[in-house]
C-alpha positions in Angstrom: 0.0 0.0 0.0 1.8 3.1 -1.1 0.7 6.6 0.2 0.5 10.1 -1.2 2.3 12.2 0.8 5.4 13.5 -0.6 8.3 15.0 2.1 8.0 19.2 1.9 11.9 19.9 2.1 12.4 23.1 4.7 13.0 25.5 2.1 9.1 25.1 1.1 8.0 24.5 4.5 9.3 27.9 5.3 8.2 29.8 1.9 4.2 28.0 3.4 4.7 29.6 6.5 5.6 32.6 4.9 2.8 32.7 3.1 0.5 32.1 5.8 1.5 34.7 7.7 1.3 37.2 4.6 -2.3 36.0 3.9 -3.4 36.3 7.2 -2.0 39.6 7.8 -4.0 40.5 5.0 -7.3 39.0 4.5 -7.4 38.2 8.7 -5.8 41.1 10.3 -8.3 41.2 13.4 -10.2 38.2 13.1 -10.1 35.9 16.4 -10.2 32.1 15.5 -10.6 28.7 17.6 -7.6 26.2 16.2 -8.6 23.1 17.8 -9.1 23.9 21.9 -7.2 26.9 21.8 -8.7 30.4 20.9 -6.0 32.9 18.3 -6.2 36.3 17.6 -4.3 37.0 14.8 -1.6 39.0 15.8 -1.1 35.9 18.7 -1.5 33.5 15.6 1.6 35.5 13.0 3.6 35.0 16.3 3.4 31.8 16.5 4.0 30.9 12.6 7.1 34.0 12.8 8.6 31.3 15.4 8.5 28.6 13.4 9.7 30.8 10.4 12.5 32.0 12.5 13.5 28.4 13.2 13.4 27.1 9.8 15.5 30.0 8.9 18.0 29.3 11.2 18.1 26.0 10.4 18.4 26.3 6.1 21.1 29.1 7.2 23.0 26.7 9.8 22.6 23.7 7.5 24.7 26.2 4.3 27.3 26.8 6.7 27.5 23.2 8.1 28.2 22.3 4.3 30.2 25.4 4.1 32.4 24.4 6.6 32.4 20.5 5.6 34.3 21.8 2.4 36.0 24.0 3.8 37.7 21.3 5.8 37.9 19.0 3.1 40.4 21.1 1.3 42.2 22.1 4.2 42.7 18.4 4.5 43.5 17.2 1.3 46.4 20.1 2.0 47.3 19.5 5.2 47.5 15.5 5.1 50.4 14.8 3.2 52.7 17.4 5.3 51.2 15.5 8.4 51.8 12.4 7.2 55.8 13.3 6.0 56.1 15.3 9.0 55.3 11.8 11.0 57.5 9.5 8.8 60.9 12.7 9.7 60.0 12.4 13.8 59.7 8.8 13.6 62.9 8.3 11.9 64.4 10.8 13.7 63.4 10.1 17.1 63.0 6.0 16.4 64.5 5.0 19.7 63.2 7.5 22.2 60.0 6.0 22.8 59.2 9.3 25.1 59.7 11.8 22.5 57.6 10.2 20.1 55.0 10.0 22.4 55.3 14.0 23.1 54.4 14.4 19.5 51.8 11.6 20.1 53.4 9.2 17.8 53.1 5.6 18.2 56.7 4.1 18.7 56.8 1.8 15.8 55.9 -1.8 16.4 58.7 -4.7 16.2 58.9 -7.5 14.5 58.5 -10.6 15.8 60.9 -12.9 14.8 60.3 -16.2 12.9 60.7 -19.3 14.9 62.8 -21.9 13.2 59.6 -23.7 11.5 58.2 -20.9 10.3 61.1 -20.4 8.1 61.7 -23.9 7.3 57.7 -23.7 6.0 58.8 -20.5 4.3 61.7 -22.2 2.3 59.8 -25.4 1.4 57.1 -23.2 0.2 59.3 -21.0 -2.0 60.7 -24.4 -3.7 57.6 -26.1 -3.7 56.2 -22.5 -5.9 59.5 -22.6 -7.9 58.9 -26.3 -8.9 55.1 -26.1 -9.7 56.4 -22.8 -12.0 59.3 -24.1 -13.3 61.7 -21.1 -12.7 65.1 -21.4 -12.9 68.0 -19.4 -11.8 70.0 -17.6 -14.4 72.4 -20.2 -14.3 70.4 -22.9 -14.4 69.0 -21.2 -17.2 71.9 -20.0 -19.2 73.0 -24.0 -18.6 70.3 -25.0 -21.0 71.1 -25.2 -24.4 69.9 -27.3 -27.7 70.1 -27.3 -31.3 67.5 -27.2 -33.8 68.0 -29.5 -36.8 65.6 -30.9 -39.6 63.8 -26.9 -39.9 63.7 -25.1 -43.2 62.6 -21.1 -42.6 60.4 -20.5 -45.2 59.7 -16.3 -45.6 56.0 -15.6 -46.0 54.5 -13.5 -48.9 50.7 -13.6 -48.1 48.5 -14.7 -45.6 48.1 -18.2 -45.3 44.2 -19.6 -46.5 41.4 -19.9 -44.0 41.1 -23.6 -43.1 37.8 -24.5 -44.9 34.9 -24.7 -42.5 33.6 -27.8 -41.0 30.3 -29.3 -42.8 27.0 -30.1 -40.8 27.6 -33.9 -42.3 31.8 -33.7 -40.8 29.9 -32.0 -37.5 27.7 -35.1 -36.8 30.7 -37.6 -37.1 33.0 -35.8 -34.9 33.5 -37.4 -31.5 31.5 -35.5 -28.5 34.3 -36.4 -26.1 31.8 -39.1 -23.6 31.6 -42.3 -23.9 29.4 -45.0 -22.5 
């Protein structure tokens, strides 16, 4: 079940209440009116719409400097970063060992390795040769060892394209094997 409604945005909530309060100015200047349990005069009536006017003013006005100040701080950012970040990289290398310092300029000391145990890198060398095997790469000696000669092949230069194989006949297409067997 769908409905109807559609969502005013602020900007025409506040030209409506605008517009209210021109229109009752005008054609109600000093009528009193009952508006559900609560008796209005007019003037008492523009009051209350001016405050809600006033609010959605400020709001529309506070929402274009929010955004204002979002890109704002989006470029100064996009400036700033990359001096932060080299800045960082010059205190860490320059004050690696005094964990103290770094923390003055709250810098994380950076972390150390932890070295392998002995398993770990006998599973790190058998992995490398297992890779190297299931590749086949060589080292450049092992490489420049292999040699062979080529015998028995005439080089034959070629003038023009070679012709298109001709194409396979429906009749040739039923005989052909499908590849399963029963």
């Amino acid at each position: 079940m769908s409905s109807n409604t559609s969502k005013v945005s602020r900007a025409a909530a506040l030209a409506s209440v605008q517009a209210l309060i021109s229109g009752l100015q005008l054609h109600l200047a000093s009528a009193n009116l009952t508006l559900g349990n609560t008796a209005f005069t007019t003037p008492a009536l523009v009051q209350v719409l001016k405050g809600l006017a006033d609010a959605l003013a400020a709001l529309i006005t506070a929402r274009a400097n929010a955004k204002d100040a979002l890109a704002n701080l989006s470029a100064k950012s996009a400036e700033v970063n990359p001096v932060i970040g080299e800045l960082t990289k010059l205190l860490g290398a320059m004050f690696a060992g005094a964990t103290q310092t770094l923390a003055d300029f709250g810098i994380a000391p950076p972390k150390v390795r932890k070295p392998l145990s002995v398993e770990q890198l006998a599973a790190r060398k058998a992995k490398a040769a297992a890779t190297r095997a299931a590749r086949g790469t060589k080292s450049a000696k092992a490489k420049a060892a292999i040699t062979g000669n080529v015998t028995g092949v005439e080089i034959v230069p070629v003038t023009a394209p070679a012709a298109a194989a001709p194409a396979q006949t429906a009749s040739n297409a039923s005989n052909a094997p499908t590849g399963a067997s029963k």
